[in-house]
C-alpha positions in Angstrom: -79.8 44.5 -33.0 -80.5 47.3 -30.6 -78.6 49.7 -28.5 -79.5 52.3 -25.9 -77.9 55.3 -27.1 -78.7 58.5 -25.3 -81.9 58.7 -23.9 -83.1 55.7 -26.9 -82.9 52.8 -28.2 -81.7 52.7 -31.5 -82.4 49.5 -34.0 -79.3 49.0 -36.4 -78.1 46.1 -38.9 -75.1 44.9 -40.2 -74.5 44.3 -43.6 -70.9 42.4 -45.3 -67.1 41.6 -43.2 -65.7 43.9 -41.9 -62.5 42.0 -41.8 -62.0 39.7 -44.6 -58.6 37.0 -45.8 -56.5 38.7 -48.5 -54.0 36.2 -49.4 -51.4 35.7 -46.0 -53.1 38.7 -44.4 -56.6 40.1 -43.4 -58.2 43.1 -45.0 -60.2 45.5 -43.3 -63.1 47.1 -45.1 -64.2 51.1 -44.5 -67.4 51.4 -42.6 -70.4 53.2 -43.8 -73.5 54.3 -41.9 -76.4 54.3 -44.6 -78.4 56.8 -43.2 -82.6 56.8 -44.3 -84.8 59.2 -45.2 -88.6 60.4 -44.5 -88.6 61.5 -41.7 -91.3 58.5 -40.8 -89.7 55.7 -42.5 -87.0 52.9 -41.7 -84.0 51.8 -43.0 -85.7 48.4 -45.0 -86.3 50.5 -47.8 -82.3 50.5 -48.6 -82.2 46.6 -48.7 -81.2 45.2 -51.1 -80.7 48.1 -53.2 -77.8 48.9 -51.4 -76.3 45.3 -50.9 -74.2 45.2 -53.9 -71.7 47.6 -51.9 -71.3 45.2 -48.9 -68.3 44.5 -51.5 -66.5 47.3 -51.0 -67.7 48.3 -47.4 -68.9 47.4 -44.1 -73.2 48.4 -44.3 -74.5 49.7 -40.8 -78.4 50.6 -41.5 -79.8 51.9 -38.3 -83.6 53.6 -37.7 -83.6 57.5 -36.3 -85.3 57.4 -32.8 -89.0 57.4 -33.3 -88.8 55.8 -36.6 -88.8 51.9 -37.8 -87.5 49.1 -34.8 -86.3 52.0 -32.9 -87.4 53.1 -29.7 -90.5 55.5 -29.7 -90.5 58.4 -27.0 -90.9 62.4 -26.6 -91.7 63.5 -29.8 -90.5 67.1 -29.5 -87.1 65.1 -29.9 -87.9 63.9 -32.9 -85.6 66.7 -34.7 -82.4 66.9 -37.0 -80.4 67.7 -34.6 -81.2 65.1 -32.0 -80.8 62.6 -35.3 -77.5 63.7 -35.6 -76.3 63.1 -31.7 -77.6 59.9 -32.2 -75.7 59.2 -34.9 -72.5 60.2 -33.3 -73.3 58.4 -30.4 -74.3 55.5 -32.0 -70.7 55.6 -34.2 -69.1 56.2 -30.4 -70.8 53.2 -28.9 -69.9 50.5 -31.8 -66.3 51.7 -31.6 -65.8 52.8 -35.2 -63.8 55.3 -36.1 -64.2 57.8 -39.2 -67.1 56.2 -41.4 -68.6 56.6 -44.6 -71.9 58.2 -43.8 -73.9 58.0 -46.9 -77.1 60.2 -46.2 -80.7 59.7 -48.6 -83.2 62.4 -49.0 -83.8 63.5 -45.2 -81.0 61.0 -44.6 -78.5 63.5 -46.2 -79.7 66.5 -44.4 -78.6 64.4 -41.1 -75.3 63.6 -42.7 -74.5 67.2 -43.8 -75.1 68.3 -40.1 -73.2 65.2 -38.4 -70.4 65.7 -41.1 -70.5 69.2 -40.4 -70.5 69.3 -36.5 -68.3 65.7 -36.0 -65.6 66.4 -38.8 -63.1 63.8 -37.4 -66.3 61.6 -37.4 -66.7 61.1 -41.1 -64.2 59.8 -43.7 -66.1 60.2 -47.0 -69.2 61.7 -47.3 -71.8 60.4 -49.7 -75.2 62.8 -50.1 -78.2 61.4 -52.4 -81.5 63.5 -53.8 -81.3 65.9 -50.4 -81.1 69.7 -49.2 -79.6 71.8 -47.2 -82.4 74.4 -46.5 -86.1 74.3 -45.9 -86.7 76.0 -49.5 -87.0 72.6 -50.8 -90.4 72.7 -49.6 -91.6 75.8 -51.4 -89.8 74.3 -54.9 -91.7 70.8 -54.3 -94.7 72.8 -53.9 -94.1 74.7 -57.0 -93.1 71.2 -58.8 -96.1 69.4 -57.5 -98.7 72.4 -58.4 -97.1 72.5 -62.0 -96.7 67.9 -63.1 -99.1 66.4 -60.0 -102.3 65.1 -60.5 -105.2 66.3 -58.3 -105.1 63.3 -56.3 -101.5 64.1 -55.9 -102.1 67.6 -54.9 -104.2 66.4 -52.5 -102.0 63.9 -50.6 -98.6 66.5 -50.7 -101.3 69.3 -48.9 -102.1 66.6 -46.2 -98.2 66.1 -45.7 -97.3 70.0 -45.6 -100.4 70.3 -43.1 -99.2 67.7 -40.6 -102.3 66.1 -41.6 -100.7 62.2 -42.2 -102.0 61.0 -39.0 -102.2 56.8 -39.6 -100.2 54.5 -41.1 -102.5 54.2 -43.9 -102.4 57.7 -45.0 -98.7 57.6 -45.0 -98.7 54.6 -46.9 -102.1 56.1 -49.1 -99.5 59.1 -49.3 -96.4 56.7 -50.7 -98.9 54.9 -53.3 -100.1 58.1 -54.8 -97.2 59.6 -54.7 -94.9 56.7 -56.2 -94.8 57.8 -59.7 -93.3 61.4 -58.7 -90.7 59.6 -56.3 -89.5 57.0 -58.9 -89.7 57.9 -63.0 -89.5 53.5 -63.2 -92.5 53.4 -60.9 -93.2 49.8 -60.0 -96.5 49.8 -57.6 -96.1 46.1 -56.9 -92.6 46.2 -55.7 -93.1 49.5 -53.8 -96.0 48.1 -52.1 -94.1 45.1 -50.7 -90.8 47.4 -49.9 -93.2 49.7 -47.7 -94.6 46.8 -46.5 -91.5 45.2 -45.1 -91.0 48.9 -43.2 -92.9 50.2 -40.5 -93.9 54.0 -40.8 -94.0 56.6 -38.3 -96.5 59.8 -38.8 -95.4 61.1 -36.0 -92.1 61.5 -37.2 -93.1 62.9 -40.7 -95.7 65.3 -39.1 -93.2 66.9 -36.3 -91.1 67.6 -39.8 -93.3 68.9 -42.2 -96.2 70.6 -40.3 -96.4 74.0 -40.3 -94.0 75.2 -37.7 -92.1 72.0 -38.8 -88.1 71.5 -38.4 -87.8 70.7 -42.0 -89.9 74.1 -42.4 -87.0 76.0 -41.1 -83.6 74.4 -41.2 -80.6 76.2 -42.7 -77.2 74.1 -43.0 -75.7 75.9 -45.4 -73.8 78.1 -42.8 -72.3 74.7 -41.9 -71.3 73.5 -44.8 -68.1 74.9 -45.7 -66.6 73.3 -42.4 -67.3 69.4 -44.1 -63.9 68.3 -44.5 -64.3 64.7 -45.8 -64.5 64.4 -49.3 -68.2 64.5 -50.9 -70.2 62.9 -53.4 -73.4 64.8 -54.4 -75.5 62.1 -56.1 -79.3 64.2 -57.7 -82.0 63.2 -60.2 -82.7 65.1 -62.6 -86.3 65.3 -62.0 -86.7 65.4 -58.7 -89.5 66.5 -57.7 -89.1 67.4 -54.2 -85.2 67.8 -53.7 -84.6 69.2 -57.2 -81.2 68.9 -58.7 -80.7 72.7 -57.9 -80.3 72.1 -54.9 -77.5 69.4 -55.0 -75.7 72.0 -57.2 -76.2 74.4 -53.8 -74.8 72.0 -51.8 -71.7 71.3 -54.1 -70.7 74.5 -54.2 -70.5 74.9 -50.1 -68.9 71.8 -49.6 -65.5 72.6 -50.3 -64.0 69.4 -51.8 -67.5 67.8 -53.1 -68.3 66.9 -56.7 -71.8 66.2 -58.4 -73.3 63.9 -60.6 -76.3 64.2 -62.0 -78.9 61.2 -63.0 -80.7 62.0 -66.2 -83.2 59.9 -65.9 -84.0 59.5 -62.2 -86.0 61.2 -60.3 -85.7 61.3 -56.1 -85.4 57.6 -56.0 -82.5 57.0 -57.9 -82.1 53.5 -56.1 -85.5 52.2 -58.1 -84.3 54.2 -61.2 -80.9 54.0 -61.9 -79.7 51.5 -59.6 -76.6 49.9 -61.0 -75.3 53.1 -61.8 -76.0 54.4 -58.4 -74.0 51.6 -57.0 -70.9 52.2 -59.4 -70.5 55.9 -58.6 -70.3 55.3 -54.9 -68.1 52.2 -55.5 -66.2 54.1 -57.5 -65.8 56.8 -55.4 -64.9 55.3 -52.3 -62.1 52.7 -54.3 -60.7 56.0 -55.6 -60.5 57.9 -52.4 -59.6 55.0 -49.9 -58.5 52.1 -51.8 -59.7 48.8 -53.0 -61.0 46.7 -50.4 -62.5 43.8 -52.3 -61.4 40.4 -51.0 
């Protein structure tokens, strides 16, 4: 489904009731916005890792402008910020009130600011493997130069040069970089997950080049004005949001709480996933009810 939103078109899906039969009465389930990551990537890569929580919630996957089924356009708007007023927007034109805005990798950096900026917007707040400052970068570099292979190497310099130009050398990228990302490293069933999304190098080059956005953000200032309770989801080896700096973000978020995966790295969804799925389950039963028909 598409909506214009702004100055875009933004591509979202639906995921689980909303409303569903509870004995003499109907139940209405939370919404949550799952929010991806990249930037460059689509929201595809969430399904179905994600599904099991169309239990407990209402799933609303949509693509950041530039990026997946969306609309493509001026790419000097391809930025966090204009992320987040699409977010809100989006939120405002669907007619939802406070969601659950659960934010992956790059994902959470957008729902850090949109929590942040939209307080009233956001009921729970759910961040996975993210950051809330561009010294990730200089860390992942550190990280990369210390456990990558040369082929590795190679591929992260082309991303921090802007230098990811196609669609296949994002997706080269992805493939030699899948056994950093996920510690279970499956190559088959990450081939066919990035090949069910569509990729955008536009969108990861206007991030990481030099002179990047994600080369100089800084939310942490922000932070402490998240109201909505927070769950601060890292892997332990992590290679390019580290768990260091989930244990930043918990301690500026003022009523947040972390758990750590032990044996994930970024993608906990590929290395961890049932567990993933009970801590968020968990935490939004505990904070807002049961909602299970």
């Amino acid at each position: 489904m598409r909506l214009q939103v702004r100055d875009t078109e933004i591509y979202f899906d639906v995921e689980g009731a909303g409303l569903v039969p509870d004995g003499p009465r109907m139940r209405e389930r939370p919404v949550a916005f799952v929010i991806h990551g990249g930037p460059g990537g689509d929201h595809t890569g969430f399904k179905p890792a994600f599904s099991p929580l169309a239990d407990t919630m209402q799933l609303v996957y949509f693509d950041h402008r530039g990026q997946g089924r969306s609309a493509r356009g001026d790419v000097s708007r391809y930025t966090l910020d204009e992320n987040v007023e699409d977010m809100e927007a989006l939120r405002v034109r669907l007619g939802l009130g406070a969601v659950v805005s659960v934010g992956t990798s790059y994902g959470g950096m957008v729902a850090m600011a949109h929590a942040a900026r939209y307080p009233g917007s956001v009921a729970l707040l759910v961040l996975i493997v993210t950051a809330a400052h561009s010294g990730f970068n200089a860390r992942a570099r550190q990280i990369v130069a210390e456990r990558g292979t040369a082929e590795q190497q190679a591929v992260c310099a082309q991303l921090w040069a802007g230098e990811l130009r196609t669609e296949e050398q994002l997706r080269r990228y992805y493939d030699v970089m899948g056994p950093m990302y996920a510690r279970r490293h499956d190559p088959a069933a990450a081939t066919a997950t990035r090949s069910r999304g569509i990729l955008a190098p536009d969108a990861i080059n206007r991030a990481f080049a030099p002179g990047g956005f994600l080369q100089t953000f800084d939310l942490r200032p922000e932070l402490p004005d998240i109201t909505a309770p927070t769950l601060i989801l890292a892997g332990r080896h992590d290679w390019i949001c580290p768990p260091e700096f989930s244990q930043e973000i918990a301690s500026l978020i003022p009523s947040s709480r972390l758990r750590i995966f032990e044996h994930s790295s970024h993608s906990i969804r590929a290395d961890e996933p049932e567990a993933m799925v009970d801590e968020i389950r968990r935490f939004v039963v505990t904070e807002l009810g049961p909602f299970t028909a």
